[in-house]
C-alpha positions as CSV (number, residue, x, y, z in Angstrom):
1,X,134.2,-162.5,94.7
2,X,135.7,-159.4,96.4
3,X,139.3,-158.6,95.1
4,X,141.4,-155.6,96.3
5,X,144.5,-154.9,93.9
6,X,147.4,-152.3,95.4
7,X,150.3,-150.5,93.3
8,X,151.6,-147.4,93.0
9,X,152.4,-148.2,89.7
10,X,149.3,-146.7,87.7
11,X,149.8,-148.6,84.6
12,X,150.8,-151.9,86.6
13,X,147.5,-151.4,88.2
14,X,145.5,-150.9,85.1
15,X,147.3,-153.9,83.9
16,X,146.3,-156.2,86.7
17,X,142.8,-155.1,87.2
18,X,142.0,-155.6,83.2
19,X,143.7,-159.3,83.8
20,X,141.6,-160.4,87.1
21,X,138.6,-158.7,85.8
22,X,138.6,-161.0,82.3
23,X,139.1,-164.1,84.2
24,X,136.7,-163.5,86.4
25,X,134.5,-162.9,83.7
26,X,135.4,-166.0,82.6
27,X,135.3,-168.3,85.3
28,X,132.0,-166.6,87.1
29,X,128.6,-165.6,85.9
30,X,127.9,-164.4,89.4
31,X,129.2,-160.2,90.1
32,X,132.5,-159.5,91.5
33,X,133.8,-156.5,92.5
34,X,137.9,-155.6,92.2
35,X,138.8,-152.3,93.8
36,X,141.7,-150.5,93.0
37,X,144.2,-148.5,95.3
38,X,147.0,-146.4,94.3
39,X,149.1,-146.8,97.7
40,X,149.2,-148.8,100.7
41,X,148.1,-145.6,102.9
42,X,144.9,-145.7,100.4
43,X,144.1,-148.7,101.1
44,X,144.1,-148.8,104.8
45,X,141.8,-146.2,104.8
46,X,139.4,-147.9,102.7
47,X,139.5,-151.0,104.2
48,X,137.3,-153.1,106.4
49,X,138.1,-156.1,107.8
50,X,136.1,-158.6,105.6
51,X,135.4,-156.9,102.8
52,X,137.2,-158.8,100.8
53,X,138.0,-162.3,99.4
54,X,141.5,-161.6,98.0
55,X,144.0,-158.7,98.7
56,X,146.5,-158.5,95.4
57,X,149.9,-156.1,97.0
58,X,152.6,-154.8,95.2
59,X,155.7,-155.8,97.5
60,X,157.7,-152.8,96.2
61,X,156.0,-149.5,97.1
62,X,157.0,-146.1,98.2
63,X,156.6,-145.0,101.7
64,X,154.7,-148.3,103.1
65,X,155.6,-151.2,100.6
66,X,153.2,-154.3,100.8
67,X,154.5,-156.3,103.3
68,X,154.0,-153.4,105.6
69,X,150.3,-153.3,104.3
70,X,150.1,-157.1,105.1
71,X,151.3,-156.8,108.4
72,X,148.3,-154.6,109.2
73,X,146.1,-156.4,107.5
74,X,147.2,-159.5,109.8
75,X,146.1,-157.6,113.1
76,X,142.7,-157.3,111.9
77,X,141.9,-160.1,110.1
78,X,143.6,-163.9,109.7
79,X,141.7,-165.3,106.9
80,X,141.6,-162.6,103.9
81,X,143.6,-164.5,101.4
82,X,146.8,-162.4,100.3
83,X,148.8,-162.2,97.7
84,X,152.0,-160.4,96.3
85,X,153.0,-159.0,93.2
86,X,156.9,-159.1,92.7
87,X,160.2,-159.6,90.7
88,X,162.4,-161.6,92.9
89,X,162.3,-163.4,96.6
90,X,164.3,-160.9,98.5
91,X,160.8,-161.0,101.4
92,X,160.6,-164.9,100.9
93,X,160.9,-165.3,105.0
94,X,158.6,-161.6,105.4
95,X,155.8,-163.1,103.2
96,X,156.0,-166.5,104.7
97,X,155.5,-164.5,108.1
98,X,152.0,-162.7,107.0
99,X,150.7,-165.9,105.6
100,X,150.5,-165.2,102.0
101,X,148.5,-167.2,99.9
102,X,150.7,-167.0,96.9
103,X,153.0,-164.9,94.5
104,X,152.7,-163.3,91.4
105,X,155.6,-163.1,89.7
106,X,156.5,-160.1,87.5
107,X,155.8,-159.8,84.3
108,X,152.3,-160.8,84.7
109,X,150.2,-162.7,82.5
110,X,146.4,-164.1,82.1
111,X,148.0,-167.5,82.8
112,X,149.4,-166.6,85.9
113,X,146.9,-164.6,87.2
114,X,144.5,-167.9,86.3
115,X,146.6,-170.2,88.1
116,X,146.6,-168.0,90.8
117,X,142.5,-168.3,90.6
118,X,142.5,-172.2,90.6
119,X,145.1,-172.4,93.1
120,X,142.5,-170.0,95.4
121,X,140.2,-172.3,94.8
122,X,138.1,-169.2,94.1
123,X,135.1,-171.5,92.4
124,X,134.6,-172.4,96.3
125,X,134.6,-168.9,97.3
126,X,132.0,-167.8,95.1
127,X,130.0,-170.6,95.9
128,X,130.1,-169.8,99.4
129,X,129.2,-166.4,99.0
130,X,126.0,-164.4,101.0
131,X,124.1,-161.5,101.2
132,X,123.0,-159.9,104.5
133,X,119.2,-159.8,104.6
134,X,117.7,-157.0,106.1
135,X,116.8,-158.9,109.9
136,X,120.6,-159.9,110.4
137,X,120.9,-163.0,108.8
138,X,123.3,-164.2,106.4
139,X,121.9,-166.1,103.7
140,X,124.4,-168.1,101.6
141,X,123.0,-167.4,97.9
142,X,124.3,-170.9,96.6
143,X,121.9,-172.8,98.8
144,X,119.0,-171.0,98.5
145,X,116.5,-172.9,95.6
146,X,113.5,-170.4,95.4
147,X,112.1,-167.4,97.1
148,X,108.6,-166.7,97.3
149,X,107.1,-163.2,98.5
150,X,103.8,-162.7,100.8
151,X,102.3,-160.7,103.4
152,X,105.2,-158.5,103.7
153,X,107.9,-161.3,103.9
154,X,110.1,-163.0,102.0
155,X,110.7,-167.1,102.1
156,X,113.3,-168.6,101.6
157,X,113.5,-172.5,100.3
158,X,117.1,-173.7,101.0
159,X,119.0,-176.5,100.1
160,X,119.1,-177.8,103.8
161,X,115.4,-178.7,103.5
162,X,115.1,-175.4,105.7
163,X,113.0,-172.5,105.2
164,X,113.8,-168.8,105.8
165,X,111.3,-166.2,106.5
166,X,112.3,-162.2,106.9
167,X,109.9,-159.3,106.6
168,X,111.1,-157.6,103.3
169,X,109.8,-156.2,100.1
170,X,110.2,-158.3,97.0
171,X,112.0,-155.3,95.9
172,X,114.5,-155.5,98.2
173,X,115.1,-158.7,97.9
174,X,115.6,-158.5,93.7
175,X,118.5,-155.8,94.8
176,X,120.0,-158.0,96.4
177,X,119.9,-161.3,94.7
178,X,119.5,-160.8,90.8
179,X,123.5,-159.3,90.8
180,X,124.7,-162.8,91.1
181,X,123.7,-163.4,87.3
182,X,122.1,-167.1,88.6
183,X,118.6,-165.9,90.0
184,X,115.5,-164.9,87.7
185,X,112.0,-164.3,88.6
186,X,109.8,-166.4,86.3
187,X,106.4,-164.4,87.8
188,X,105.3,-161.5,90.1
189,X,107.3,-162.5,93.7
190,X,109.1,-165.5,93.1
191,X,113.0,-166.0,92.6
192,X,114.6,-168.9,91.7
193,X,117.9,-169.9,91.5
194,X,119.2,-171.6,87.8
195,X,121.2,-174.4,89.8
196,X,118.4,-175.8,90.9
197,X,116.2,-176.2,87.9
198,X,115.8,-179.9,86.8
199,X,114.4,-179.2,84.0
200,X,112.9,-176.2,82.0
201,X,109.6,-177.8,80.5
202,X,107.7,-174.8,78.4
203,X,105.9,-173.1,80.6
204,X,107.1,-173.8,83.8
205,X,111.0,-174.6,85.9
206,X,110.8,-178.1,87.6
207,X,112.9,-177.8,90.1
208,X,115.6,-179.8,91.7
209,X,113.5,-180.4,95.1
210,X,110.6,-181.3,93.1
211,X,108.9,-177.8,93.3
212,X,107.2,-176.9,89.7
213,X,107.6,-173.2,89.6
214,X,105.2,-171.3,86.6
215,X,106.6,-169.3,84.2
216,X,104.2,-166.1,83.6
217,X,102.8,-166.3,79.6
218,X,104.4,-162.7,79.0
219,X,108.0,-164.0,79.7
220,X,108.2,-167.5,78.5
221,X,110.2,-166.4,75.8
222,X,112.5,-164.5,77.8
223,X,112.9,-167.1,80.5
224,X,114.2,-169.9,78.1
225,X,116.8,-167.1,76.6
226,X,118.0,-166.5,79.9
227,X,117.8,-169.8,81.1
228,X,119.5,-170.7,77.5
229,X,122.5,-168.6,78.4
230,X,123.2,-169.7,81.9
231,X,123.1,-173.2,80.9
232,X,125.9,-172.1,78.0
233,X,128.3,-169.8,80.5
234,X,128.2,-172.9,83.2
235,X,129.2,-175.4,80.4
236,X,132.0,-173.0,78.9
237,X,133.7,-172.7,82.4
238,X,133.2,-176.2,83.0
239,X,135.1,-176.8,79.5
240,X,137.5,-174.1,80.5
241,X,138.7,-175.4,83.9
């Protein structure tokens, strides 16, 4: 999950981005990014339509104050969820008019930065999350059960009972994938994604489409550590939520 936080406020700032990043942390064990801006002119300059899941803006800023930001943001792009940080409802109607997702209202805690999580449904956006692969195509990571490398290309064994086949190193692939905390690569050019293991059966993943995947000798040990942890983060945030 992509998360853009905006104040001119440095300690607010510091303040928010320490909150979102330890839930995050807690409700994910896939990467997220949050990236910080000191103004509303900073911002614009970084930004990129789609580049991010979640804009967090201070209402109250010098020179271009966050519904100003919004409103730009609005010409661009409709769907970026937004959100405001701010002490009373004196821009109720301007907020309503840049279709803010929510508010966060000052002082700000863990529990409301949580809630405003949940409320995001931000599970679902990190489940629908994808990588560009290097022909063009977006491949939703979620989806994907197991990639196996050959002959200069990548395949991709999804969900959908599809396949996906792009000319790529295994290397590039790894960069790309093994971020999300949920993929590991139990031998030399195969990845396969910890949802969809069955069962973890000594030396080898049974996977959820049937596919028995071998775990190479050297790493067994490794594998059911890793394997270990995933299984304990996904039961915590289950407990959690």
């Amino acid at each position: 999950m992509n998360i853009a936080l905006v104040d001119d406020d440095a300690e607010a700032l510091r303040l928010l981005s320490s909150l979102f990043e330890a839930q995050l942390t807690q409700m994910f064990d896939a990467i997220h990014r949050i990236d910080t801006y000191p103004s509303g002119e900073a911002f614009l300059q970084a930004w990129t339509a789609g580049a991010y899941d979640l804009i967090v803006l201070d209402i109250y800023m010098e020179r271009r104050n966050g519904i100003a930001v919004a409103e730009q943001i609005r010409q661009t792009d409709q769907s970026v969820q937004i959100a405001f940080c701010t002490s009373s409802n004196e821009f109720a109607a301007e907020t309503y008019a840049v279709n803010a997702r929510d508010y966060l209202q000052k002082p700000i805690t863990a529990e409301k930065v949580a809630r405003l999580l949940h409320k995001l449904d931000a599970a679902q956006i990190e489940q629908s999350r994808s990588v560009l692969l290097p022909d063009g195509a977006a491949l939703r990571c979620r989806s994907v059960i197991y990639a196996e490398y050959s002959n200069h290309r990548m395949r991709f064994h999804m969900k959908t009972g599809k396949h996906h086949t792009v000319y790529a190193s295994f290397a590039e692939i790894q960069k790309l994938l093994m971020p999300f905390g949920y993929f590991f690569s139990p031998m030399k050019g195969v990845l396969l994604n910890f949802y969809e293991v069955a069962r973890l059966s000594g030396d080898s993943f049974l996977m959820k489409d049937g596919t028995t995947l071998p775990i190479a000798r050297r790493i067994c040990k490794d594998a059911q550590a890793q394997y270990s942890e995933f299984q304990f983060r996904t039961l915590s945030r289950e407990v959690d939520l």
